[in-house]
SERO-4910 file (N, C-alpha, C, O; in steps of 0.05 Angstrom, whole numbers):
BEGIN
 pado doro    nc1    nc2    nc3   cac1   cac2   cac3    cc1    cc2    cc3    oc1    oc2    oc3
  Unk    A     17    -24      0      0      0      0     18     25      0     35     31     16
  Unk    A     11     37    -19     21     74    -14     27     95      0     17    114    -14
  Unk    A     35    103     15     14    117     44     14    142     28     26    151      8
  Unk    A     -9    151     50    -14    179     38     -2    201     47    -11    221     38
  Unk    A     16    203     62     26    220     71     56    230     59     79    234     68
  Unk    A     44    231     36     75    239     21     75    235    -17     57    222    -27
  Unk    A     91    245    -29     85    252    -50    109    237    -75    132    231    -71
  Unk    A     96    235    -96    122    215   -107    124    232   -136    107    247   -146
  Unk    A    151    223   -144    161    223   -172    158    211   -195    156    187   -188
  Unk    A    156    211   -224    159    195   -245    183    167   -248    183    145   -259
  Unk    A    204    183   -229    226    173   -225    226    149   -192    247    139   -185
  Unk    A    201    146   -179    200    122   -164    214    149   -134    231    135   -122
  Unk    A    214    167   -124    224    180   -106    204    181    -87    184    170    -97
  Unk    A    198    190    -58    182    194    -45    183    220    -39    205    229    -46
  Unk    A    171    236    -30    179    263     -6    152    257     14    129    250     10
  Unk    A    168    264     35    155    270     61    155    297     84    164    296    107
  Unk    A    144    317     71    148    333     89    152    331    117    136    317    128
  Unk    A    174    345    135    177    336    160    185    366    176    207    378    178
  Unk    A    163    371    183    181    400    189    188    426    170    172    437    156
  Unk    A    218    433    174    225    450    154    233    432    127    235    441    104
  Unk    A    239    401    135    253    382    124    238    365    104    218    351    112
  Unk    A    245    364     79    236    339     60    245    315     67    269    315     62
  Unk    A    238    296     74    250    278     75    250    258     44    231    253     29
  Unk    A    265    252     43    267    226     15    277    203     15    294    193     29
  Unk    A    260    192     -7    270    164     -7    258    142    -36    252    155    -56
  Unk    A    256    120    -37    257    109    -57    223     95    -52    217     89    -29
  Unk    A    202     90    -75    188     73    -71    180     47    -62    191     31    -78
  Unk    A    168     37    -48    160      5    -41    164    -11    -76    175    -33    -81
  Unk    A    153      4    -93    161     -1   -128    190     -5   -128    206    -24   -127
  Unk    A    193     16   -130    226     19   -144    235      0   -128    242    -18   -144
  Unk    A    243    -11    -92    260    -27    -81    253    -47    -92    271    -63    -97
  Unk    A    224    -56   -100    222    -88   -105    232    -88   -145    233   -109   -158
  Unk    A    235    -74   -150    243    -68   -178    274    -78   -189    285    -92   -207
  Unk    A    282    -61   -164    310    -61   -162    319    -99   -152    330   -114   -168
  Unk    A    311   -111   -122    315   -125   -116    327   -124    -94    321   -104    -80
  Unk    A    353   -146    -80    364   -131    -58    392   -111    -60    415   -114    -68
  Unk    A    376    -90    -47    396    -67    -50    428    -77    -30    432    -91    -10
  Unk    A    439    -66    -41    480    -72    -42    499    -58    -18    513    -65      1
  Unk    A    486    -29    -36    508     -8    -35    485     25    -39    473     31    -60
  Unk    A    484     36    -18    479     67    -31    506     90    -14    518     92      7
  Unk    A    503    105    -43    523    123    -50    507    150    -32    486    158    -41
  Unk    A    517    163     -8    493    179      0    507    213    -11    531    216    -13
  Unk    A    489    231    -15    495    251    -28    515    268      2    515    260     25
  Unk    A    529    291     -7    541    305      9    517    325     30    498    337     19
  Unk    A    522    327     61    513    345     72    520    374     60    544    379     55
  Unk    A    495    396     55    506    414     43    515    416     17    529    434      7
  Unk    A    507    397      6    508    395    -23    481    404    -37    460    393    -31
  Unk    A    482    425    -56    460    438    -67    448    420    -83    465    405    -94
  Unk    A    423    415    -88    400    400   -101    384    418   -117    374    439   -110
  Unk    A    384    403   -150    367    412   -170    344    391   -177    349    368   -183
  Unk    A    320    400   -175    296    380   -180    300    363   -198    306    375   -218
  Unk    A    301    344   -201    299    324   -228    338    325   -237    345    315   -258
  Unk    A    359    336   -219    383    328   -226    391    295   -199    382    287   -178
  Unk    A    414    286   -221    419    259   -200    431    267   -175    444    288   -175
  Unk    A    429    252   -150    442    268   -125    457    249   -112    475    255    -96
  Unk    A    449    223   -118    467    199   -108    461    177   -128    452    180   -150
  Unk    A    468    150   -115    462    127   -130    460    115   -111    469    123    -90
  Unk    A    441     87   -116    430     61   -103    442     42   -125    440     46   -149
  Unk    A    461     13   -108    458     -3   -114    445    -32   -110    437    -38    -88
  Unk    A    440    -53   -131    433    -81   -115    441    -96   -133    457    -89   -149
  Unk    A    427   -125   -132    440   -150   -149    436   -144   -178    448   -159   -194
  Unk    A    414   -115   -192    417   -127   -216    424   -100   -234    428    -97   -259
  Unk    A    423    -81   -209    425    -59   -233    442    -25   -213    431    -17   -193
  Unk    A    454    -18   -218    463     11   -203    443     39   -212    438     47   -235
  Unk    A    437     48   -193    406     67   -209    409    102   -189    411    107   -165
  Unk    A    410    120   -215    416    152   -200    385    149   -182    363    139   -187
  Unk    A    395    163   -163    364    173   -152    368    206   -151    388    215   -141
  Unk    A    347    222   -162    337    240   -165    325    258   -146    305    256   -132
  Unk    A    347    280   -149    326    299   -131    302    304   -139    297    311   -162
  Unk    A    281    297   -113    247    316   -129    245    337   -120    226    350   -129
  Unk    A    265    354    -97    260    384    -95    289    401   -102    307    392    -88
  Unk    A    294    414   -112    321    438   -105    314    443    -83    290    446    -75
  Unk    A    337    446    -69    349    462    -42    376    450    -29    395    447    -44
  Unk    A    378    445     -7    397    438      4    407    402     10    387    389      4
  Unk    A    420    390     15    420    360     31    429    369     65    451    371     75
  Unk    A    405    374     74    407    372    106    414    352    126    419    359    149
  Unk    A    415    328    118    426    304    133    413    276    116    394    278    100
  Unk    A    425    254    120    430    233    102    426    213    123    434    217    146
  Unk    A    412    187    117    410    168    133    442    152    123    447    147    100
  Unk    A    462    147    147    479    131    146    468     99    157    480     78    152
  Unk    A    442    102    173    439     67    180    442     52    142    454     31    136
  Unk    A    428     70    123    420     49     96    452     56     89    456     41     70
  Unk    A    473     67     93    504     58     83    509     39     96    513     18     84
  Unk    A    510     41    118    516      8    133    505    -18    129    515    -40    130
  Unk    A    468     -5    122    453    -37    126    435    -22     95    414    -11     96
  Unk    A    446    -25     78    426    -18     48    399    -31     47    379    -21     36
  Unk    A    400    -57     60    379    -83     58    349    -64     81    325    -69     81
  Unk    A    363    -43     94    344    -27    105    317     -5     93    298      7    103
  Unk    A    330    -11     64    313      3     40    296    -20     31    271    -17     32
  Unk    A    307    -41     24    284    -67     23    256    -76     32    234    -80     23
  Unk    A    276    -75     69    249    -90     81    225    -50     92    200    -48     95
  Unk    A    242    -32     93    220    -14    107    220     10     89    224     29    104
  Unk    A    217     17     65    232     38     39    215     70     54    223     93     52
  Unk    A    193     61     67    177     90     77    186     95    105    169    109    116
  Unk    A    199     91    116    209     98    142    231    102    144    241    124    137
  Unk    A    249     77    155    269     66    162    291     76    132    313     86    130
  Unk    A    275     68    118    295     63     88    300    103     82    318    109     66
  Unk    A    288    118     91    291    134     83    326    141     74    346    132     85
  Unk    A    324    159     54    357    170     44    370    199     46    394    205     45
  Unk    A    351    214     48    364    233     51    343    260     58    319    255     54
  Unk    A    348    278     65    335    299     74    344    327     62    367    333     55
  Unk    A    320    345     60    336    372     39    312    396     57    289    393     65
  Unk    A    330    416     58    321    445     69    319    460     57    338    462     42
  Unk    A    298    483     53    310    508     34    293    497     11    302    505    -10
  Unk    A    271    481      7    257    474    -12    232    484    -10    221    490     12
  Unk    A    213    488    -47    198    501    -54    170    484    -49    169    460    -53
  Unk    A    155    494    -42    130    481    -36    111    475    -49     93    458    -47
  Unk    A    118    497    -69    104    496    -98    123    471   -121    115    462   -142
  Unk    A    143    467   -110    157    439   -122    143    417   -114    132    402   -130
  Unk    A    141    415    -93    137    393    -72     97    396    -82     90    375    -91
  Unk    A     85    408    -82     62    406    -97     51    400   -118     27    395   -120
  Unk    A     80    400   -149     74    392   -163     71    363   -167     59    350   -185
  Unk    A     81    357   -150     84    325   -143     66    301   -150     45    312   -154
  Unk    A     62    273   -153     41    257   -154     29    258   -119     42    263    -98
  Unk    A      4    252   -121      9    239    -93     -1    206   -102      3    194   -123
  Unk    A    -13    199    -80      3    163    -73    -18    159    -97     -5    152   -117
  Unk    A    -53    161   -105    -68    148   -119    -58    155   -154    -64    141   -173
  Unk    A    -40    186   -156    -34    193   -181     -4    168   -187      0    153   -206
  Unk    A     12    174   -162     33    149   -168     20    118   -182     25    107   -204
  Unk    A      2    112   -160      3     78   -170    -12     80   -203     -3     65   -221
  Unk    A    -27     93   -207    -37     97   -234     -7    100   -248     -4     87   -269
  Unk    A     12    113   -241     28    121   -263     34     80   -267     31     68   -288
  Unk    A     42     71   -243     60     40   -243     50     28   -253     63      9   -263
  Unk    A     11     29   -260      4     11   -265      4     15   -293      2     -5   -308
  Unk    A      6     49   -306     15     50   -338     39     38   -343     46     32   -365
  Unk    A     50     36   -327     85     31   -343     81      1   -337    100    -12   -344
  Unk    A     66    -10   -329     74    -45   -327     70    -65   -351     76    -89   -349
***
């Protein structure tokens, strides 16, 4: 299931507003897409973010994949548990699995967004 509390990309991304903070991360789709994740590459704290530019990478058994900023602004802090334990994007991708966090972002970005019923329609076109 989707939750509703958060907004997704073309590109399989999540956002979760949290505060001043976006939080991000990858879809329950995209991890089972991917398979079991490896290796993620986490972006720099303080590293500037362009909507729709690459900001890190995720790896797993079958494929290495950019993940995409969905807002410009800042990278405010980065989950290091998924560098240590990647397999943490697998089993929990809306919580736990989260990847990264950004500040200084547009709301009117973050609005253009899918939310969860416009996402699964998109998955279920592309299948």
């Amino acid at each position: 299931m989707t939750p509703d509390d958060r907004k997704f990309t073309k590109t399989h991304e999540w956002v979760k507003i949290d505060g001043a903070l976006a939080m991000v991360g990858i879809s329950d789709h995209a991890q089972d897409s991917l398979g079991d994740i490896t290796f993620v590459e986490l972006p720099s704290v303080g590293k500037k973010t362009a909507k729709g530019k690459a900001c890190c990478v995720i790896e797993s058994v079958k494929a290495a994949s950019d993940i995409y900023a969905p807002l410009s602004g800042e990278i405010a802090a980065v989950n290091r548990e998924v560098q240590s334990q990647p397999e943490t994007i697998n089993k929990d991708p809306y919580e736990k699995g989260w990847i990264f966090k950004i500040k200084d972002f547009s709301i009117a970005e973050f609005d253009d967004l899918m939310d969860s019923q416009s996402y699964e329609a998109f998955v279920r076109s592309e299948a």
